[in-house]
N, CA, C and O atoms as a GROMACS GRO file, in nm:
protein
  264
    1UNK      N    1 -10.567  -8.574 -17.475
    1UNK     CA    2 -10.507  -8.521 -17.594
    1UNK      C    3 -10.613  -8.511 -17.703
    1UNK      O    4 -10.706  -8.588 -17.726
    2UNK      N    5 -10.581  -8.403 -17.763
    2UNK     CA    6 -10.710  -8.365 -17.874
    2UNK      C    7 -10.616  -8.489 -18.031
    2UNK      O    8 -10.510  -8.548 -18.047
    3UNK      N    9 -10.752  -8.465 -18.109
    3UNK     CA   10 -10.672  -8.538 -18.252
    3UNK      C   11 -10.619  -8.484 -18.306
    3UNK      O   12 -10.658  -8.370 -18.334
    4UNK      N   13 -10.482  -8.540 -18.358
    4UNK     CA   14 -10.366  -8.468 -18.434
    4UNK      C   15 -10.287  -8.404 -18.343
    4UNK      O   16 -10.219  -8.313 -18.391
    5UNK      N   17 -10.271  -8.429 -18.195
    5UNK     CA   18 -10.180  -8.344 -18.114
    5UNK      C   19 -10.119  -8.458 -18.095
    5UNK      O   20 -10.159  -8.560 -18.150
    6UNK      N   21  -9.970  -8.456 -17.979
    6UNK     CA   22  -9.926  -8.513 -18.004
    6UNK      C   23  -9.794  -8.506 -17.856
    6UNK      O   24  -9.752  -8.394 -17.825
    7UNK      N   25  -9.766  -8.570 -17.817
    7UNK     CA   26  -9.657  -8.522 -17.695
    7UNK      C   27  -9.558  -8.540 -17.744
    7UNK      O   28  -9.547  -8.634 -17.823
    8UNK      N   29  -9.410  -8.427 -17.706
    8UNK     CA   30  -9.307  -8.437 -17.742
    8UNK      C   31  -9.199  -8.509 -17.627
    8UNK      O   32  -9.147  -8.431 -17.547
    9UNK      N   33  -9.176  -8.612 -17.620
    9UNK     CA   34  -9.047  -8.672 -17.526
    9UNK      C   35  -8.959  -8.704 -17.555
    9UNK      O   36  -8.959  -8.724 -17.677
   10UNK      N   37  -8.819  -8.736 -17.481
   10UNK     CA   38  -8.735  -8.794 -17.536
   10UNK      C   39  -8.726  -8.886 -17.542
   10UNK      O   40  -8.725  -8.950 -17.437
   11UNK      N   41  -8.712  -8.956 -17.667
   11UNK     CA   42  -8.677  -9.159 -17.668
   11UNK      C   43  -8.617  -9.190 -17.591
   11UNK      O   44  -8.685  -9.271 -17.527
   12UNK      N   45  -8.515  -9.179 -17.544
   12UNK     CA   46  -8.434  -9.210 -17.452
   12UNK      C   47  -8.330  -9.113 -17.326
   12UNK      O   48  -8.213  -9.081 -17.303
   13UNK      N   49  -8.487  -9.096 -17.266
   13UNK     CA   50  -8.418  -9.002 -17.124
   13UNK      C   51  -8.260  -9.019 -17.091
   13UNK      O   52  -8.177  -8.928 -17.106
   14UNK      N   53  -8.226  -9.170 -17.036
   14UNK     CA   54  -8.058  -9.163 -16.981
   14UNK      C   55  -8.030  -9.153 -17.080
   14UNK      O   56  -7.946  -9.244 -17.086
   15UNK      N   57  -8.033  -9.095 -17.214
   15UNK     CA   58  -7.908  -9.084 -17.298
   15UNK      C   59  -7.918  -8.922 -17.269
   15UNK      O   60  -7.841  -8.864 -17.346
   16UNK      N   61  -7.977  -8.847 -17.197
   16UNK     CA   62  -7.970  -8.679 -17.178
   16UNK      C   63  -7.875  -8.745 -17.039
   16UNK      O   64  -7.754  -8.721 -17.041
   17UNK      N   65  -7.920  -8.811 -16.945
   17UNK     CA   66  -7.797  -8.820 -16.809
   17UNK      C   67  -7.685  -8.825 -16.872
   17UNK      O   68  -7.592  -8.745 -16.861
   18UNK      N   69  -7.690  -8.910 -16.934
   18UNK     CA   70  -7.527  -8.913 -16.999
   18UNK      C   71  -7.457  -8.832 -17.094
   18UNK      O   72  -7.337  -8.842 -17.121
   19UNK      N   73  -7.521  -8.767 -17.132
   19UNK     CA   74  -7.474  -8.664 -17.203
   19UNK      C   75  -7.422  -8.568 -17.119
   19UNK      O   76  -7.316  -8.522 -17.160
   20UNK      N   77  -7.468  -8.515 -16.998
   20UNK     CA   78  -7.519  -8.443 -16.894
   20UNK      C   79  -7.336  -8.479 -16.800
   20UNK      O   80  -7.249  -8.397 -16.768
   21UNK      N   81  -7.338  -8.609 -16.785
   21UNK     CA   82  -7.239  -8.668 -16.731
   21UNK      C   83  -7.117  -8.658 -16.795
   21UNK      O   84  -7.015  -8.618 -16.738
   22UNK      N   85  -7.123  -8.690 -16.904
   22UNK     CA   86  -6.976  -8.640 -16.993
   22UNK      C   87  -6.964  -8.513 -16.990
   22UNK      O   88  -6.845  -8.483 -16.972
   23UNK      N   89  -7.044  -8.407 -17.000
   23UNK     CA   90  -7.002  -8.269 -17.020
   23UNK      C   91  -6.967  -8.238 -16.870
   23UNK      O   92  -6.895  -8.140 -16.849
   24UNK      N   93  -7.001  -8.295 -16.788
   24UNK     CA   94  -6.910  -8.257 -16.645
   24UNK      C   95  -6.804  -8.279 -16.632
   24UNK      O   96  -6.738  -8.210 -16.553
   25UNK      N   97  -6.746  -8.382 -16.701
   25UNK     CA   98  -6.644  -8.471 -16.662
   25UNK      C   99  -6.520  -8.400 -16.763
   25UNK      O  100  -6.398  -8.408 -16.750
   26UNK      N  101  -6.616  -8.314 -16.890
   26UNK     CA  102  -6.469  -8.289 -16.958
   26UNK      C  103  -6.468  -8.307 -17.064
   26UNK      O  104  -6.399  -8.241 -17.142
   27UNK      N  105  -6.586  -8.452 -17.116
   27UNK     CA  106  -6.527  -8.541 -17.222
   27UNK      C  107  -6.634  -8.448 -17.317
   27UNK      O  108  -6.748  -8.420 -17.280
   28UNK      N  109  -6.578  -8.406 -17.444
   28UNK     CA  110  -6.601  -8.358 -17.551
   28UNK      C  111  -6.533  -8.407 -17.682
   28UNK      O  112  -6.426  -8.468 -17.680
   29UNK      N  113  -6.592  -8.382 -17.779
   29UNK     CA  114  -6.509  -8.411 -17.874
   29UNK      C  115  -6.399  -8.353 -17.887
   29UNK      O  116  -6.385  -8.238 -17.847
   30UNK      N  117  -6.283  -8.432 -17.953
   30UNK     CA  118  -6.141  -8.342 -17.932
   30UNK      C  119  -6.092  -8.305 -17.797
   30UNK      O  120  -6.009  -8.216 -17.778
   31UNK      N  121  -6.153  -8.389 -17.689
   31UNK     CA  122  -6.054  -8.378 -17.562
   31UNK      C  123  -5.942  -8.472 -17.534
   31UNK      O  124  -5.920  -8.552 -17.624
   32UNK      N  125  -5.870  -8.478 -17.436
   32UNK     CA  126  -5.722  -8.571 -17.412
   32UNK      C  127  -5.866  -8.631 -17.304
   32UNK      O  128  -5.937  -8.554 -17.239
   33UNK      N  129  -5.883  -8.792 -17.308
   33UNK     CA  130  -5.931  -8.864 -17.219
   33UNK      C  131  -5.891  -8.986 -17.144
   33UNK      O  132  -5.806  -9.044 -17.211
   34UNK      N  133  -5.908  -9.030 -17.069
   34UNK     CA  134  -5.890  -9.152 -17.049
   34UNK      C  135  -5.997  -9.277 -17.009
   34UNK      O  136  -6.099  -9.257 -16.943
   35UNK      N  137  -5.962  -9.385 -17.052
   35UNK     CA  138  -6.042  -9.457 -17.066
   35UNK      C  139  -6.021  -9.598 -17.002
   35UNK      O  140  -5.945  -9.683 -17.050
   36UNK      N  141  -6.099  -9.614 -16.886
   36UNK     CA  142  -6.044  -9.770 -16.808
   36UNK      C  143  -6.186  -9.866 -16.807
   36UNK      O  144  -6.296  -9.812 -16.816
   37UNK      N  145  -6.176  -9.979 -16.799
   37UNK     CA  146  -6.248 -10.080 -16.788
   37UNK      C  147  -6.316 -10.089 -16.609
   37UNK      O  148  -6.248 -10.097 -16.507
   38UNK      N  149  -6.428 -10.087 -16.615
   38UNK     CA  150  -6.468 -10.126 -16.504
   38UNK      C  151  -6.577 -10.201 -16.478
   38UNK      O  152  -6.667 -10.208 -16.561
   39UNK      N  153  -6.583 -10.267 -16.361
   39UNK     CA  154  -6.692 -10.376 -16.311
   39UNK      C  155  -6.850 -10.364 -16.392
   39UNK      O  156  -6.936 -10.442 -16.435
   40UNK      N  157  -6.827 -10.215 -16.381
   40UNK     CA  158  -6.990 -10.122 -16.429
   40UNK      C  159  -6.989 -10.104 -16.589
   40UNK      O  160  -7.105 -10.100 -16.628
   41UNK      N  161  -6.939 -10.098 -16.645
   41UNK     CA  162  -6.917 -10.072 -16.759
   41UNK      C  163  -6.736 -10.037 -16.806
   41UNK      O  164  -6.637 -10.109 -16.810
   42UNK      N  165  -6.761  -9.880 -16.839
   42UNK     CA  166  -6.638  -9.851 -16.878
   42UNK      C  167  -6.616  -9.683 -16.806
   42UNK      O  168  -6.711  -9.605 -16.808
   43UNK      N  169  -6.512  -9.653 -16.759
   43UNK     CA  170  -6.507  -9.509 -16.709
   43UNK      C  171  -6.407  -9.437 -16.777
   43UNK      O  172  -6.301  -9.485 -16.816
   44UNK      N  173  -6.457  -9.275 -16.795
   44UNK     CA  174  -6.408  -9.188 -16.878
   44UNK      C  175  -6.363  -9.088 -16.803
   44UNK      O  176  -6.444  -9.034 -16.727
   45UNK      N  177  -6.248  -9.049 -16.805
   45UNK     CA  178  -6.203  -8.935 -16.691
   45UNK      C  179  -6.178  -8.810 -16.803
   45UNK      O  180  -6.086  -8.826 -16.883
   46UNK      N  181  -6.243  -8.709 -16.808
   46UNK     CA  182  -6.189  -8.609 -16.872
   46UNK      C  183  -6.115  -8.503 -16.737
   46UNK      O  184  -6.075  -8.535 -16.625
   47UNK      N  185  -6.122  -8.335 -16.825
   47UNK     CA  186  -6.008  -8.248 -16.782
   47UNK      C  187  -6.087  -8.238 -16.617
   47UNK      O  188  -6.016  -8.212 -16.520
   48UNK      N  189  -6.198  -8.255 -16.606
   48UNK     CA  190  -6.282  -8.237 -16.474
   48UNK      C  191  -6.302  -8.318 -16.356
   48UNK      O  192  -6.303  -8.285 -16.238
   49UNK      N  193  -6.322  -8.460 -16.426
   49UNK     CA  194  -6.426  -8.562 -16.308
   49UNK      C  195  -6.396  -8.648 -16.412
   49UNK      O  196  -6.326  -8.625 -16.511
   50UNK      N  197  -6.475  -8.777 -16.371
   50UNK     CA  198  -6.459  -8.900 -16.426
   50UNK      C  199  -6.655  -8.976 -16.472
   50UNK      O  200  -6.726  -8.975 -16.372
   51UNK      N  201  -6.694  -9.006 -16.544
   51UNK     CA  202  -6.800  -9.083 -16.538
   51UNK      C  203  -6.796  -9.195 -16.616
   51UNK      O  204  -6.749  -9.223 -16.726
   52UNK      N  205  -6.858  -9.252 -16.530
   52UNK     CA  206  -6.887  -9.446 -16.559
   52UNK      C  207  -6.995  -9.476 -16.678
   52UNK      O  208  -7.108  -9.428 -16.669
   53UNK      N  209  -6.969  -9.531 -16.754
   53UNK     CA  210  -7.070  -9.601 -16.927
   53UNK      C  211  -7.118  -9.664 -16.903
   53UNK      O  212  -7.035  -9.754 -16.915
   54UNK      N  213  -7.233  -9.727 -16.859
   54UNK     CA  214  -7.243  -9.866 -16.872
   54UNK      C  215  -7.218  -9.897 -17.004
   54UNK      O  216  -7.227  -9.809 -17.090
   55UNK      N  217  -7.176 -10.056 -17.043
   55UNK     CA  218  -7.136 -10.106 -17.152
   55UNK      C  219  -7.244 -10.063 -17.267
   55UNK      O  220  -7.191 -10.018 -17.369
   56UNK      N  221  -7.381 -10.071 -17.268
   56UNK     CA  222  -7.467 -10.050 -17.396
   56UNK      C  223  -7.396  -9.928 -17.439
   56UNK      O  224  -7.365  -9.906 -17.556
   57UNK      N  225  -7.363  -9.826 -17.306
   57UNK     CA  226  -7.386  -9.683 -17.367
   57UNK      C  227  -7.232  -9.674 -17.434
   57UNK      O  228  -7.213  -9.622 -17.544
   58UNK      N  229  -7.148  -9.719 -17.372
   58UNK     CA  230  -6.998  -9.686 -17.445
   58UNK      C  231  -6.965  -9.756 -17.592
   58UNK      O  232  -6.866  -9.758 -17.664
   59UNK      N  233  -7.053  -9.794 -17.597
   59UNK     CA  234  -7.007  -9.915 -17.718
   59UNK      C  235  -7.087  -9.784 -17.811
   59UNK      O  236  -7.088  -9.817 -17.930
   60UNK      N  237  -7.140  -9.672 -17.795
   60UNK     CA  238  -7.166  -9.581 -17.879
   60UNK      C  239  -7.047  -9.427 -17.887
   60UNK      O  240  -7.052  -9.315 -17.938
   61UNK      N  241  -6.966  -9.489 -17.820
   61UNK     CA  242  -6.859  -9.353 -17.757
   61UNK      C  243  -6.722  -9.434 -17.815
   61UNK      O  244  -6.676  -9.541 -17.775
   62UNK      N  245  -6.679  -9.360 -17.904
   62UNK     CA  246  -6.557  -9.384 -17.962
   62UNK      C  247  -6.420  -9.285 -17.935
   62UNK      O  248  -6.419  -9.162 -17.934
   63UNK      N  249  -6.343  -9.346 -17.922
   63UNK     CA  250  -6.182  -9.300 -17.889
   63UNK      C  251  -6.085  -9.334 -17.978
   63UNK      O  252  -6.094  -9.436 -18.047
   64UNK      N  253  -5.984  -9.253 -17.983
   64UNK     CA  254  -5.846  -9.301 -18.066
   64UNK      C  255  -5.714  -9.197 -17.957
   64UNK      O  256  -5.710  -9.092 -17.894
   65UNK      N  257  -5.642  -9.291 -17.987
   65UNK     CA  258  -5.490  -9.233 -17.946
   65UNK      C  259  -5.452  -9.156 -18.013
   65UNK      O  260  -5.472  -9.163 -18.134
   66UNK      N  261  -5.380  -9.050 -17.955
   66UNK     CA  262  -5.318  -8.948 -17.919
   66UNK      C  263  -5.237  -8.971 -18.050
   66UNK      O  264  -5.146  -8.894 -18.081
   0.00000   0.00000   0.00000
């Protein structure tokens, strides 16, 4: 690398998987979801598929009832 250049990455790669993972599954803002507790974390079933949180990551993913 020359001086003053600089590489662009992401801070935190699995937070693109997971992003990646919710938009398969459905879960968007303003979707009907559901939300169960599991061994692994926490799992989110939207209108599609279902994906698993681990706990760090859900504790950044908020829900409210219907």
């Amino acid at each position: 690398m020359t001086p003053g250049s600089a590489k662009a990455r992401c801070p935190v790669p699995s937070a693109l998987q997971l992003l990646g993972a919710l938009r398969h599954a459905g879960v968007r803002p303003g979707a009907m979801v559901s939300v169960t507790s599991s061994p692994d974390g926490v799992t989110v079933g939207g209108d599609r598929a279902t994906a698993v949180l681990p706990a760090s990551a859900a504790a950044h993913v908020f829900v409210a009832e219907p």
